[in-house]
C-alpha positions, 0 to 999 in steps of 0.5 A: 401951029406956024412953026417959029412962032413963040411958045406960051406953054411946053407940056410934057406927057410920057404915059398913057394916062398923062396924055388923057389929061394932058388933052383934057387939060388942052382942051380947058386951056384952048377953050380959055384962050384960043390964042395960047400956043402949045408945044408938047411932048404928046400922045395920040389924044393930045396930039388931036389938038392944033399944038406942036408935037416936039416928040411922040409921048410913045418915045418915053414908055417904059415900065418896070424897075429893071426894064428902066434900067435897059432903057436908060440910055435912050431915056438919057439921050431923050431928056437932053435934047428935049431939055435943049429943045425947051430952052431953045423955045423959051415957053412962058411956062413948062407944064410936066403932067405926072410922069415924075422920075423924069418930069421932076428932073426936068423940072430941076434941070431946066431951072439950073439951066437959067430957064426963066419961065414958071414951072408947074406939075400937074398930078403929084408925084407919090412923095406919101408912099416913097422918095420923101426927099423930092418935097425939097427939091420941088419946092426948089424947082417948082412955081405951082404943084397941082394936085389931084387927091385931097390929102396931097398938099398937106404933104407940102404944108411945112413949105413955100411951094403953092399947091392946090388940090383941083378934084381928080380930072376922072370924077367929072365924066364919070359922073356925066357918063349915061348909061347906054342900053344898047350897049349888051345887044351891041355886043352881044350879050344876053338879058341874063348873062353876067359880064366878068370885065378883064383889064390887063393893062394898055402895054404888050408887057403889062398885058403877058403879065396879067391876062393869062391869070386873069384867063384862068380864073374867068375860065374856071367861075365860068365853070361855076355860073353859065350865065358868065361871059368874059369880057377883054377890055382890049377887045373893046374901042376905048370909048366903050371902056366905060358902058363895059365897067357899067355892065360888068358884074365883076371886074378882074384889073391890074393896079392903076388909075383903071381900079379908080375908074372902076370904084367910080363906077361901082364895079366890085374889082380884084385888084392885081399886079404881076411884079417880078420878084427882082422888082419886088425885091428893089421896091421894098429893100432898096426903094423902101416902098411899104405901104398898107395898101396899093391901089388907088381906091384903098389908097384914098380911103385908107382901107380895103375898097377892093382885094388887092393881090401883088408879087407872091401873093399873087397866085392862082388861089388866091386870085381866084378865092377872091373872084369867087367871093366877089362873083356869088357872095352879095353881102361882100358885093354891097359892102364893096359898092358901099366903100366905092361910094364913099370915094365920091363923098371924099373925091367930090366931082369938082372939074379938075381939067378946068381949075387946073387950067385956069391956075396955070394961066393965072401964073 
């Protein structure tokens, strides 16, 4: 894109899985208009499309209440001159996709700021689980809020924000994903082995919190089944991500959008997330976070897809009873694949990356 040139849209991606929709939703919007000029705080997938990189998206990355709170002055310096940076180019619409606690502020911010344009989120943030207050403020602040699970926009009926469910953007290529049968001989695996997957999480912290247990526990159902073979996600080239959860007998996988990805995929999971007891502590006493369940596949269906084992209940034993019960016992696996199947009858398989599109250049 010519520099200097006017600004149609400013997207804002600050994480991994915002920049996977961030380029999915590029894709979709170039693909309606051609002509549409994008600036964007990016990642490495957005940043593949013929838009304008204002920042690298890795600028924002952090994690964890407390390593927050250490990078809270970098993240400060960030959002004032990423704001200045916005009102200086004056875009038609801003778009900030998930990435709430600095989006939404954004979001405000800029509309104290006189900016005129239309403001729009895209993935709402989780105002069902905490932080009911930011429904007032959204409503304040926002034109459109696009959501990406079907109970969300009841959350906002008691207000005048527009807000419309779009399908979740992962239902549409998973189920377009073939099964690919070279993929064991590929990678070296056997007719009879079992493949236990492995997903630690995507960052250097996430992964020294999680793989190490995660070792441990395939290490000693190794012990038990010879025909296992243990699987790292991280080992594999991301578009293998999806032939390794298809093969995959069993998946051991920290909390996030993977334990959805995998329910699509029918791959029965444990479910874990390495939090640090301080962490803990903020999150139930001082952020009052108290849900029945944690991870996305339970949190849609309001039950037990897959066991999900967090903070102190997070131990060696108990991950590995789990594993184990998922690993040899059938009659748990079937009941498990049942409730991965009753996602897609709630989440259907509308194109979200295409319908949120289209809404945004309604506006």
């Amino acid at each position: 894109m010519a520099s200097g040139q006017p600004i149609d849209l400013f997207l804002l991606a600050g994480e991994p899985s915002g920049d996977l929709q961030g380029a999915a939703l590029i894709e979709e919007l170039l693909s309606l208009d051609p002509t549409l000029r994008i600036a964007a705080v990016a990642g490495p997938r957005m940043r593949k499309f013929p838009i304008e990189c204002i920042e690298p998206m890795e600028s924002l990355e952090v994690m964890g209440f407390i390593d927050v709170v250490k990078a809270l002055p970098h993240i400060a310096k960030l959002f004032f001159s990423l704001r200045k940076k916005i009102l200086a180019l004056q875009p038609k619409a801003f778009v900030g996709i998930d990435y709430p606690g600095f989006n939404l502020r954004m979001h405000a911010s800029l509309r104290k700021k006189g900016y005129k344009g239309k403001q729009i989120h895209y993935i709402c943030p989780t105002v069902w689980a905490w932080k009911k207050g930011r429904i007032a403020k959204m409503e304040q602040s926002l034109d459109l809020l696009l959501t990406i699970l079907p109970f969300e926009p009841n959350c906002f009926k008691h207000t005048s924000l527009r807000t419309e469910y779009v399908g979740h953007p992962l239902t549409l290529p998973i189920s377009k994903a073939q099964l690919d049968p070279t993929f064991r001989d590929r990678f070296g695996f056997g007719k009879a082995d079992k493949i236990l997957a492995l997903f630690p999480g995507s960052r250097k912290v996430e992964i020294e919190r999680n793989l190490p247990l995660m070792l441990k526990t395939a290490e000693k159902l190794q012990a038990q089944d010879s025909h296992l073979r243990i699987a790292i996600s991280k080992n594999f080239p991301p578009e293998e991500t999806y032939h390794l959860m298809q093969n995959a007998h069993l998946a051991l996988a920290k909390s996030g959008t993977v334990t959805l990805e995998l329910a699509l995929h029918k791959t029965p999971t444990v479910v874990q997330y390495a939090i640090k007891p301080l962490d803990l502590f903020l999150a139930k006493k001082i952020f009052r976070i108290d849900l029945p369940y944690y991870s996305l596949p339970n949190i849609i269906l309001q039950k037990e897809v897959f066991p999900e084992l967090f903070g102190p209940f997070l131990t060696e034993e108990t991950h590995l009873a789990y594993a184990t019960k998922l690993w040899f016992d059938e009659q748990i696996r079937q009941k498990t694949i049942a409730g991965c199947s009753e996602l897609w009858d709630t989440l259907s398989d509308l194109p979200a990356s295409h319908l949120a599109a289209k809404k945004i250049l309604s506006l």
